[in-house]
C-alpha positions in Angstrom: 0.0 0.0 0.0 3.3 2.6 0.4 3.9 2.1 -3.0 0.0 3.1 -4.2 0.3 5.9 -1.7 3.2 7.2 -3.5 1.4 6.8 -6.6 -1.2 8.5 -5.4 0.8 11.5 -4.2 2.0 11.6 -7.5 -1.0 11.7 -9.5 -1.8 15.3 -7.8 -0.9 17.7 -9.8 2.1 19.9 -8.6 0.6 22.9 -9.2 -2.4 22.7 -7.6 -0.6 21.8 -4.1 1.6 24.7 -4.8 -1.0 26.9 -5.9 -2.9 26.2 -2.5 0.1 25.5 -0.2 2.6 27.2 -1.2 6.1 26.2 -3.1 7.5 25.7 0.1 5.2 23.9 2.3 3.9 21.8 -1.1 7.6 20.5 -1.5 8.2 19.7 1.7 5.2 18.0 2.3 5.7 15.6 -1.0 9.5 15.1 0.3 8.0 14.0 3.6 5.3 11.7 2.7 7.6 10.3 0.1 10.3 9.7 2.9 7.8 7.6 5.0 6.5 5.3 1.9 9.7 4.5 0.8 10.9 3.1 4.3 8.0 1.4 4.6 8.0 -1.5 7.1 11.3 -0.5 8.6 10.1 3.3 9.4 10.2 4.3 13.0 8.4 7.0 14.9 11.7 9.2 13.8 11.1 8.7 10.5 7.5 10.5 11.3 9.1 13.8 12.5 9.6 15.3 9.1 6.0 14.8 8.4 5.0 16.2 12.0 7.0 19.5 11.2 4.9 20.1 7.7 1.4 19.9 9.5 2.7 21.1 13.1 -0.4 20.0 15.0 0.5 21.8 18.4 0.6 24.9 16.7 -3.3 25.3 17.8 -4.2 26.1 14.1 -4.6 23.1 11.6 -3.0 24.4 8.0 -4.2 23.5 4.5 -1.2 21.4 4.6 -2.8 19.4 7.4 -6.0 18.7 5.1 -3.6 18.1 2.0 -1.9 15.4 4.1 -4.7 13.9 5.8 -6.2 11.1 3.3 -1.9 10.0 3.0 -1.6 10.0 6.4 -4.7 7.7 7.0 -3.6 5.3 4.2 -0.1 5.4 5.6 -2.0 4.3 9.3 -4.1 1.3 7.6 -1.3 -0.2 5.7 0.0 -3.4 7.5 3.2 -2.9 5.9 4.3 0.7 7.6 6.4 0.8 10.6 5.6 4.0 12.2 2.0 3.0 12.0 1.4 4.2 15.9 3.3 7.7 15.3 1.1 8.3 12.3 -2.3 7.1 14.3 -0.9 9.5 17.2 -0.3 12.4 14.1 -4.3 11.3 13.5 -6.0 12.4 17.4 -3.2 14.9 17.6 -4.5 16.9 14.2 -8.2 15.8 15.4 -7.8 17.0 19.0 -5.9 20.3 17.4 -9.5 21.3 15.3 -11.7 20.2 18.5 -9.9 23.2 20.4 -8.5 25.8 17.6 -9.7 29.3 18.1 -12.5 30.3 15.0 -10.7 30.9 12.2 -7.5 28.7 13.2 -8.8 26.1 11.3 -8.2 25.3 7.4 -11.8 26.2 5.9 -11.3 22.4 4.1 -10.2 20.5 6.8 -14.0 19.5 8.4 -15.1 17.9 4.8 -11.6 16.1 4.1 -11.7 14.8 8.0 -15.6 13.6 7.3 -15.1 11.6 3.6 -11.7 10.0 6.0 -14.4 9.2 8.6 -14.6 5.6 7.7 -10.6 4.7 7.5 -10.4 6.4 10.3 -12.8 4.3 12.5 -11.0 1.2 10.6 -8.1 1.8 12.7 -10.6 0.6 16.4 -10.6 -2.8 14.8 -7.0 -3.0 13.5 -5.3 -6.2 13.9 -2.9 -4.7 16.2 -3.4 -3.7 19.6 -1.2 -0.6 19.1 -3.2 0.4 16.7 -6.4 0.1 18.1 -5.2 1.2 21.5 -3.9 4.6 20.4 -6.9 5.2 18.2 -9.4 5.0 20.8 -9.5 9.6 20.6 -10.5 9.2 17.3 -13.8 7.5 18.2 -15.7 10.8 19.2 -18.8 9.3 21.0 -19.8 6.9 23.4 -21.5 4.3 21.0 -18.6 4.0 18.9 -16.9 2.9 22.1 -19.2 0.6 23.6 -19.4 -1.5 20.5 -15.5 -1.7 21.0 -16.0 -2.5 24.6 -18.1 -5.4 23.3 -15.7 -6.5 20.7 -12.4 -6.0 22.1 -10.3 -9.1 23.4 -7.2 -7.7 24.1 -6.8 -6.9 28.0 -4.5 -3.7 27.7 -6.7 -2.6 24.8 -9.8 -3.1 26.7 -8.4 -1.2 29.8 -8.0 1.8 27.4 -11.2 1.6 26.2 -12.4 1.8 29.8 -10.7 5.1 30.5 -11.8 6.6 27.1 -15.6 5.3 27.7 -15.2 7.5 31.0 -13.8 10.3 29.1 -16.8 10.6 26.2 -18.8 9.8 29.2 -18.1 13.2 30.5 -18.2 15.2 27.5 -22.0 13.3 26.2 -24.5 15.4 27.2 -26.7 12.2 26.3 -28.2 11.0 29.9 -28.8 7.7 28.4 -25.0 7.1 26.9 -24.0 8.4 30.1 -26.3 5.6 32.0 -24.6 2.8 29.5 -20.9 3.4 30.5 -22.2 3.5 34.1 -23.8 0.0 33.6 -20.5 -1.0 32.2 -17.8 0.7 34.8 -20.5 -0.9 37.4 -20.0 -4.2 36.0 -16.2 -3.9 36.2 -16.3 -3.2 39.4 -18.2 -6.0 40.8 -16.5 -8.9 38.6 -13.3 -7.6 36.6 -10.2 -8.2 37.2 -7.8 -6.5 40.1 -6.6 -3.5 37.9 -9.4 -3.0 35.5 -11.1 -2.6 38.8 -9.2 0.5 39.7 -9.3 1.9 35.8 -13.5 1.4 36.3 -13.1 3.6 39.4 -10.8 6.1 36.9 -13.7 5.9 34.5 -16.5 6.7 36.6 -14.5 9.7 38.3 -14.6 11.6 34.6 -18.3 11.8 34.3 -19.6 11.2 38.1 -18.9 14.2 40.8 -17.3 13.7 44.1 -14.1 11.8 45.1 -14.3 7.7 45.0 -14.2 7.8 48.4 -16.7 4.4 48.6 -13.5 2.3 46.6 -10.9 3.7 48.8 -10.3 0.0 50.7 -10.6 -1.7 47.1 -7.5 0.7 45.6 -5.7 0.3 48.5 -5.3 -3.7 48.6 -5.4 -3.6 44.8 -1.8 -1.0 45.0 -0.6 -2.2 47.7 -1.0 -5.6 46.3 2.9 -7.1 45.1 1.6 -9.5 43.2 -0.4 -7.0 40.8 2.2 -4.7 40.2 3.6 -6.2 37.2 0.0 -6.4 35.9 -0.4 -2.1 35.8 2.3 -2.1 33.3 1.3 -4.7 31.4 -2.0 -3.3 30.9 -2.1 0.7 31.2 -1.9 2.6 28.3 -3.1 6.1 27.9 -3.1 7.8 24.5 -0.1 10.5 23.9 2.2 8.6 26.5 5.0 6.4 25.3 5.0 3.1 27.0 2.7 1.6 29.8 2.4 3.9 33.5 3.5 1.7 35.9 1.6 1.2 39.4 3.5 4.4 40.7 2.2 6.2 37.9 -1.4 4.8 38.7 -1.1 6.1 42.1 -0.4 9.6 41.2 -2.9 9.6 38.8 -5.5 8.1 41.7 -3.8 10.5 44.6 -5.2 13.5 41.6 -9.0 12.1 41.8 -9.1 13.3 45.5 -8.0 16.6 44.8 -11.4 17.7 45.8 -11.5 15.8 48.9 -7.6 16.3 50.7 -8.1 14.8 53.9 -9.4 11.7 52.2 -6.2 11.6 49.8 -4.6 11.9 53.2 -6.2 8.7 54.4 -5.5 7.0 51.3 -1.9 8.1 51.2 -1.4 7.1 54.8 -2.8 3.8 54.1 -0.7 2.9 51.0 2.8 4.3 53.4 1.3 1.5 56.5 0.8 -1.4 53.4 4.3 -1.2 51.9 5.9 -0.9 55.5 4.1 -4.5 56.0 5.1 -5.9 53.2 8.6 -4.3 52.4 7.6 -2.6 49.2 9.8 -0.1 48.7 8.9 1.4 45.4 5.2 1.8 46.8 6.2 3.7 49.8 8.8 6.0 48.0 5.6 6.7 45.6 3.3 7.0 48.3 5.4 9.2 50.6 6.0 11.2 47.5 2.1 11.5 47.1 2.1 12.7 50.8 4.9 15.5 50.6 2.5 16.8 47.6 -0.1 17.0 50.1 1.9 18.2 53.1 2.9 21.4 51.1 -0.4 22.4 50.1 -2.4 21.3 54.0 -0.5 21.7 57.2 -2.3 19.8 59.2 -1.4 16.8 56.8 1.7 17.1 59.4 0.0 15.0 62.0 -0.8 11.6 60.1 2.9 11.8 58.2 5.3 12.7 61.1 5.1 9.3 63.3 5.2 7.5 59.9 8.4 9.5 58.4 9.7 8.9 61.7 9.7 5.0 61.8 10.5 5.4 58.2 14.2 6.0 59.2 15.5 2.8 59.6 13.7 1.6 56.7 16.2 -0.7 54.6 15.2 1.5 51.7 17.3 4.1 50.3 14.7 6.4 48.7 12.0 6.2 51.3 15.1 6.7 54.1 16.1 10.1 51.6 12.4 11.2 51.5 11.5 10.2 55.0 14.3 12.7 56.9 13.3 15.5 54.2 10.0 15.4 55.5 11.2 15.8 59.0 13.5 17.7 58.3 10.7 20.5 56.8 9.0 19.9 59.7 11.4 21.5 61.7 10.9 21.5 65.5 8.4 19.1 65.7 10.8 16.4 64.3 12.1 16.8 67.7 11.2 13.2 69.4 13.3 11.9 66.1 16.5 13.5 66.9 18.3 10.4 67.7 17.2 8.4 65.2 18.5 11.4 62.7 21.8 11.5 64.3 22.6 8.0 63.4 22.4 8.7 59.6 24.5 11.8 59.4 26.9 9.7 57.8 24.3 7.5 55.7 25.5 8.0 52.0 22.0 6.4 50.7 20.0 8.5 48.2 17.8 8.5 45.3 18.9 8.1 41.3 16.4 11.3 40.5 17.1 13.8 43.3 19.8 15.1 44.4 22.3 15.0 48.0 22.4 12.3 50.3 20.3 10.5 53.5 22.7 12.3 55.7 23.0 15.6 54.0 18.5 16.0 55.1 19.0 13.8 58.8 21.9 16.7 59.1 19.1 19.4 58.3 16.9 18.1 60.0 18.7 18.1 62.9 19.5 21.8 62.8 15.1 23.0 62.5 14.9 20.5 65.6 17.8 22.9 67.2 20.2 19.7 68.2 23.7 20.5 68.1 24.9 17.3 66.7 24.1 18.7 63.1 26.8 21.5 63.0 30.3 19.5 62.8 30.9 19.4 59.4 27.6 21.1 58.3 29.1 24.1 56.3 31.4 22.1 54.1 28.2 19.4 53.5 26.1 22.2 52.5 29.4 24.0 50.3 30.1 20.1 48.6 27.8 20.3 45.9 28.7 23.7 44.6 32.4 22.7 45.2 32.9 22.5 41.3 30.1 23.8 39.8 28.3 27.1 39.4 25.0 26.1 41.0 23.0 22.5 42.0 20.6 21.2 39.1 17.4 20.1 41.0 13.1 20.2 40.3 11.3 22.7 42.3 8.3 21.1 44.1 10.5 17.4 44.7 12.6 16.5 48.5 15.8 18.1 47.4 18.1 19.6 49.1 17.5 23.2 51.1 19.4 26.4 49.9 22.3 27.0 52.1 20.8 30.3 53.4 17.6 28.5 54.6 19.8 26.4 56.5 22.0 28.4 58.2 20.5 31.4 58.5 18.3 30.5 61.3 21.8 29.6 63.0 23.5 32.5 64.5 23.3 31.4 67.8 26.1 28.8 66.7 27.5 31.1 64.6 31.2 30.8 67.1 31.0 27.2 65.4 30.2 27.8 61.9 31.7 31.3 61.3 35.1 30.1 61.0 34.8 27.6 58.4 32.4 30.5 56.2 35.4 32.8 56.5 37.4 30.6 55.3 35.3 29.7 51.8 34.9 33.0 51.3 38.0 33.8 51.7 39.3 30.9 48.9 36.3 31.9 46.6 34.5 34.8 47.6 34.5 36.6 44.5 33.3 34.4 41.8 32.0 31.5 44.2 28.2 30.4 44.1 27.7 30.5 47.6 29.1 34.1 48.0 25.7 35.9 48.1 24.3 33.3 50.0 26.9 33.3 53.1 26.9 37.1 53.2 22.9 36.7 53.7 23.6 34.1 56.4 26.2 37.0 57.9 23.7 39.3 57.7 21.0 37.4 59.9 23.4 36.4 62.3 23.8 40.0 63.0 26.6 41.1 65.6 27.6 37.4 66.2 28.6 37.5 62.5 31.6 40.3 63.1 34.6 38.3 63.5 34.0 37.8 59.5 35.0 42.1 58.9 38.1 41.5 57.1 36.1 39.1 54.4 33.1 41.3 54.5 35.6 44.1 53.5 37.0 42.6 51.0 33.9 42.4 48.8 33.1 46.2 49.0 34.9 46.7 45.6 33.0 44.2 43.4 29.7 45.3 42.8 28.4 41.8 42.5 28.5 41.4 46.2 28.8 45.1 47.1 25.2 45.5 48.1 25.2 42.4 50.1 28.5 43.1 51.7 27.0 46.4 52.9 24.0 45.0 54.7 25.7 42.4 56.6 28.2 44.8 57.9 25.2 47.0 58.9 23.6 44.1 60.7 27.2 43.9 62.4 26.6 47.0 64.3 29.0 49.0 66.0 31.7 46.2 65.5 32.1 47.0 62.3 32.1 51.1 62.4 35.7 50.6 60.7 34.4 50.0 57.5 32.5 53.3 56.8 35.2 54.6 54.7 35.5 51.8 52.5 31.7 51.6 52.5 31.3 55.2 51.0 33.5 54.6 48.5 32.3 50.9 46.9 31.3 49.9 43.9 27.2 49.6 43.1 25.1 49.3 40.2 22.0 51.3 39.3 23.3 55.0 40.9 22.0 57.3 42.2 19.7 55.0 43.8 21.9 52.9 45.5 23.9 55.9 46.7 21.0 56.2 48.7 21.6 53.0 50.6 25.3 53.1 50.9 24.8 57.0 52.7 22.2 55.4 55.0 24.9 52.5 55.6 27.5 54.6 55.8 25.8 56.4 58.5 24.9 53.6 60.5 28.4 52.7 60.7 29.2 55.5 62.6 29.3 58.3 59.7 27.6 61.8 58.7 23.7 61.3 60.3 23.1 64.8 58.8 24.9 64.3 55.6 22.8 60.9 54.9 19.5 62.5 56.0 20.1 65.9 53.6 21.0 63.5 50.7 17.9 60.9 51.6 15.3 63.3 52.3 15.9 65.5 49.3 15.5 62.4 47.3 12.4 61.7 49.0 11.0 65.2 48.0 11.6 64.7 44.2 8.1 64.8 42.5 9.5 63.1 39.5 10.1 59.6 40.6 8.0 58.7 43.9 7.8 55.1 43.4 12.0 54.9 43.8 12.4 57.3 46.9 14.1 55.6 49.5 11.2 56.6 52.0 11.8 53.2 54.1 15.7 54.9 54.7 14.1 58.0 55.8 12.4 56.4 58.6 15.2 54.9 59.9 16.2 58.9 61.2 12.8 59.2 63.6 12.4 62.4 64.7 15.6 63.7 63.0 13.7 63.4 59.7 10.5 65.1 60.6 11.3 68.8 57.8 10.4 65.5 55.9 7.1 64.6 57.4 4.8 66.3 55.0 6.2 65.0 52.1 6.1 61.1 53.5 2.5 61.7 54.3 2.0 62.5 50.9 3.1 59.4 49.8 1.4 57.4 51.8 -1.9 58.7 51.0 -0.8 58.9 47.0 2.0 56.2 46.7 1.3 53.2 45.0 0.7 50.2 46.1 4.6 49.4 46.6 5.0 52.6 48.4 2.4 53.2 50.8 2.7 51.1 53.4 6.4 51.2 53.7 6.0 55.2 53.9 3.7 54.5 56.5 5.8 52.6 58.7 8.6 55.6 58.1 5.8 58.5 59.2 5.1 56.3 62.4 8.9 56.2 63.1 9.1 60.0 62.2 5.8 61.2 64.1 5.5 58.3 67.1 1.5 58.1 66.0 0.2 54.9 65.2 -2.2 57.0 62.7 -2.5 56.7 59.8 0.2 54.3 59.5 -1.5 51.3 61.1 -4.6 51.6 59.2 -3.0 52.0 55.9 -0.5 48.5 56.4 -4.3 47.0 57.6 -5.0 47.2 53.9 -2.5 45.0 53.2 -4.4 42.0 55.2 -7.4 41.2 53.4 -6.6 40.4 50.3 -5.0 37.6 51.6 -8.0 36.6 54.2 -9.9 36.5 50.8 -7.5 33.7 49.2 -5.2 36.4 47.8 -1.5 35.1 47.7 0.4 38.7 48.2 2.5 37.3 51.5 5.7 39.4 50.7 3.1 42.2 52.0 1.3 40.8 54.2 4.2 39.9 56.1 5.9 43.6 55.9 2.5 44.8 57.3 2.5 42.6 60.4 6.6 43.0 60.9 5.4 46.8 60.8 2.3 46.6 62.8 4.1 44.7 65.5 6.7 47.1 65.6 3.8 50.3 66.0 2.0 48.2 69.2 -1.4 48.9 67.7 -3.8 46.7 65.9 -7.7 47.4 65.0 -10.0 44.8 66.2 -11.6 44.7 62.4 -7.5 43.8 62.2 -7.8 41.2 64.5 -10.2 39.2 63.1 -9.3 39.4 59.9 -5.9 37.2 61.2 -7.9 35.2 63.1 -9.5 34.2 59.9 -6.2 33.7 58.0 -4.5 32.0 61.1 -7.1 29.1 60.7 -6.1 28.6 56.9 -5.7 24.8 56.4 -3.4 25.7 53.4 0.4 27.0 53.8 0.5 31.0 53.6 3.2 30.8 51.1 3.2 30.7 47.0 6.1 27.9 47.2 5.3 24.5 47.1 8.6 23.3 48.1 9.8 22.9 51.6 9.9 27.2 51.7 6.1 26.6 52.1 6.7 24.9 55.3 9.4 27.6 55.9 7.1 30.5 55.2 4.2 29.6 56.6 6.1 29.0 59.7 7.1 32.3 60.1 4.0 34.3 58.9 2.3 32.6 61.1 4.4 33.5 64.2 4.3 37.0 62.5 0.5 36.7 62.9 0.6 35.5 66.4 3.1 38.2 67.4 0.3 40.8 66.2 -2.7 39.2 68.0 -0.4 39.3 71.4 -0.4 42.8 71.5 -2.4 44.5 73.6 -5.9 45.6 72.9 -6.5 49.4 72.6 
């Protein structure tokens, strides 16, 4: 049949495919489809991708060239003798999918009345003598009936699977109550007699068209996962279109975890129960998938926190590498509460087990861990851990959202009451690498949260001033050292920065701090802060800094905060509280900033500057007050992160929040 379709090709005129396509696109089409013929029974899904480029069907438009190519592409699909006869069934519901959901007018004006005269090639392919075939033809269908009558006829017990899930699918799009009632007749059916896995595809199934979570099958897809006997039988079976090669059981649970989505604190219990199973029956790839499945959850539902803790922390000695990894990252996120652990973490600081897709070591998270549950076995050794995998390298390679390793500034940041223990060996890599090392930026944060303690480190602090990589960070840790470090001030007026004049700004205010000019900083400050022409740049939150000293500048910060944007107003609030002592109307204009999020907004970097500020004024509205009440009770982490920074930032917004409701009532 490749030869006919090449004769066929051939017997359209040239010129009418370039007077409609294009030169271009006419040639390279004919090159393609030629290409494919010729190879025949030894083409590959490779050979396919010239063809794919000419019609581009994720493009969201389908081209003339598309509906020029179609009836050669369907013959090239029916022929037994073509290789690629999958990829070109696949090129099939990709191009059909692509004119279900193009934009009006994305689609070629011909393309409806060439894809109806294919119509009955095309549902040739649901009874093709291969299984492939028939399996990855299953979109082009298009209703319910088709698909029952394949239920009916198929044999195969992978093909038959996917006809389950698709039945489901069309189930959901039908608006046909009586199709709808037929594929429930069928997935009921399943249920009560099939076998172990098409059980849990029938509970797939009837989740696309039914509402609500399958809460009612939760016991039958827990024995049926859990079961070790049945895992080979998910790959053998489960096929979904558009995915190369079968999902394994891991995959299935994913895909099951998602049906809850709707119901958390069930996907909880399901989770749970899956972690319990394969700590029965030693099934470590089920509990590295499960526990994975409960992370997801944990970052997205605090209180998740309860029902995994106890379960990470028996999890430790599993003989498992990956659940061992995954396991301490989950206590170690946990922080304080992984305190009852802390032995059982000790004992694998040294454990070199991991996992083959994330990165760092057993011992690198029981080490972290250790350090959120404030044990002070962590910190031999815990700089040079954290500095190894930048050691010769620019930066770690690592997926957001997976257990990975923490950044080395959410680590030891949080640490400056050891910093007479872990300064020394940070002065000493930044002293080898400081300019041009990865982790430069990163200590010189760490300096500047350790504050004072940090100001044995001068002399490498220093030494940064002149590259204005660094500069900027250089000059806010020495700030943060205080008085200790009132020697720099020279060398801190005269670094190198970036952007000027606006980070002149900052290095006068520094500069001042460190025991320089007050008067000088606040002339060159304040005048900034009066330009008209650029108010969303003045350095308004420097200005405060001055109190009373600043108040010639009152006015003008007043102005701003009832005419600065949305940036600006709040932090010249907190600077005309600082300049005036009144709470007024600085406290009710950083109270603006809390309901948004109250309302399921997700501007935290605000919120948080609003109740750091609001802490500092001592005042708080009772309107206030309940609006963080409200927020407080969140069963969701208050933090746009959904890594273990959620668990990070929620933590401390939340104490931000409690800090607030302390104070005093008015």
């Amino acid at each position: 049949m490749a030869r006919t379709v090449i004769e066929a090709w051939d017997d359209v005129p040239g010129e009418r495919l370039e007077s409609a396509l294009g030169r271009g696109p006419a040639v390279e089409l004919r090159r393609a489809l030629r290409a494919l013929a010729r190879k025949g029974a030894a083409a590959t899904g490779e050979d396919c991708d010239p063809l794919f480029a000419c019609v581009a069907p994720g493009t969201g438009r389908v081209t003339p060239v598309a509906t020029a190519a179609l009836p050669f592409v369907v013959a090239l699909a029916r022929d037994p003798g073509m290789g690629a006869r999958v990829t070109l069934v696949r090129l099939l519901t990709g191009l059909s999918a692509a004119a279900a959901d193009a934009a009006e007018g994305c689609v070629d004006a011909g393309w409806h009345e060439e894809w109806r005269r294919r119509r009955p090639g095309l549902l040739a392919l649901l009874a093709d003598r291969l299984p492939e075939v028939r399996r990855e033809a299953l979109p082009l269908a298009e209703d319910v009936g088709v698909l029952l009558e394949r239920w009916h006829a198929e044999t195969d017990p992978g093909v038959r699977l996917s006809v389950l899930l698709a039945l489901g699918t069309a189930a959901a799009g039908s608006g046909e109550t009586g199709a709808v009632e037929r594929v429930r007749g069928v997935v009921s059916e399943v249920l009560r007699t099939g076998a172990p896995v098409m059980r849990v595809a029938a509970v797939h199934a009837r989740a696309a068209f039914a509402p609500g979570p399958p809460a009612g099958e939760l016991d039958l897809l827990v024995e049926v996962l859990s079961h070790p006997a049945v895992r080979p039988r998910f790959e053998a079976l489960w096929h979904v279109p558009d995915v190369d090669g079968p999902l394994t059981r891991e995959d299935v649970l994913s895909r099951t975890v998602a049906l809850f989505e709707d119901a958390p604190q069930t996907a909880l219990s399901f989770v749970v129960r899956l972690v319990d199973a394969a700590r029965r029956t030693g099934d470590g790839p089920l509990c590295r998938a499960a526990l994975d499945e409960g992370w997801r959850l944990l970052v997205a539902m605090p209180s998740a926190a309860s029902a995994l803790l106890p379960r990470a922390g028996a999890l430790l000695a599993d003989p498992d590498d990956g659940v061992r990894y995954r396991a301490a990252h989950l206590l170690a996120a946990l922080g304080a509460r992984a305190a009852p652990y802390a032995d059982e973490l000790a004992a694998l600081l040294d454990d070199p087990g991991g996992d083959e897709f994330f990165e760092g070591t057993v011992g690198d998270h029981a080490r972290w861990a250790l350090t959120r549950a404030g044990d002070r076995r962590a910190l031999p050794e815990l700089v040079e851990r954290l500095h190894a995998p930048y050691r010769d390298a620019h930066s770690r390679a690592y997926s957001h959202g997976d257990p990975r390793p923490p950044e080395v500034e959410d680590v030891l940041a949080p640490l400056g009451a050891h910093a007479e223990v872990l300064l020394p060996e940070v002065r000493r890599l930044l002293r080898e690498d400081g300019k041009g090392g990865a982790l430069t930026c990163a200590f010189l944060c760490v300096l500047q949260a350790w504050g004072p303690a940090a100001a044995p480190a001068l002399p490498e602090v220093v030494a940064l001033l002149d590259d204005a990589r660094y500069s900027l960070y250089a000059v806010d840790a020495l700030v943060a050292m205080g008085p200790a470090a009132a020697s720099a001030g020279p060398a801190v007026r005269r670094c190198a920065v970036l952007d000027p004049p606006h980070n002149q700004y900052r290095l006068a205010w520094a500069a001042w701090r460190l025991g320089g000019d007050r008067d000088a900083a606040l002339r060159l400050i304040g005048e900034a802060v009066l330009d008209e022409e650029e108010p969303h740049t003045a350095p308004v939150h420097l200005l405060g800094d001055f109190g009373p000293a600043a108040a010639p500048y009152a006015d003008r910060v007043r102005q701003l905060v009832r005419h600065g944007d949305d940036w600006l107003r709040p932090r010249a609030a907190v600077a005309l509280w600082s300049i005036t002592g009144e709470p007024e109307p600085g406290a009710s204009v950083l109270e603006e900033e809390l309901p948004p999020v109250a309302h399921g907004g997700d501007t935290y970097g605000g919120f948080l500057h609003a109740l750091r500020a609001l802490a500092r004024i001592g005042t708080v509205s009772p309107a206030a007050r309940a609006v963080l009440r409200t927020v407080r009770g969140f069963d969701r982490p208050l933090s746009t992160y959904r890594d273990y920074r959620a668990i990070l930032q929620d933590e401390t917004i939340r104490s931000a929040i409690d800090d607030v409701l302390a104070l005093p009532l008015p």
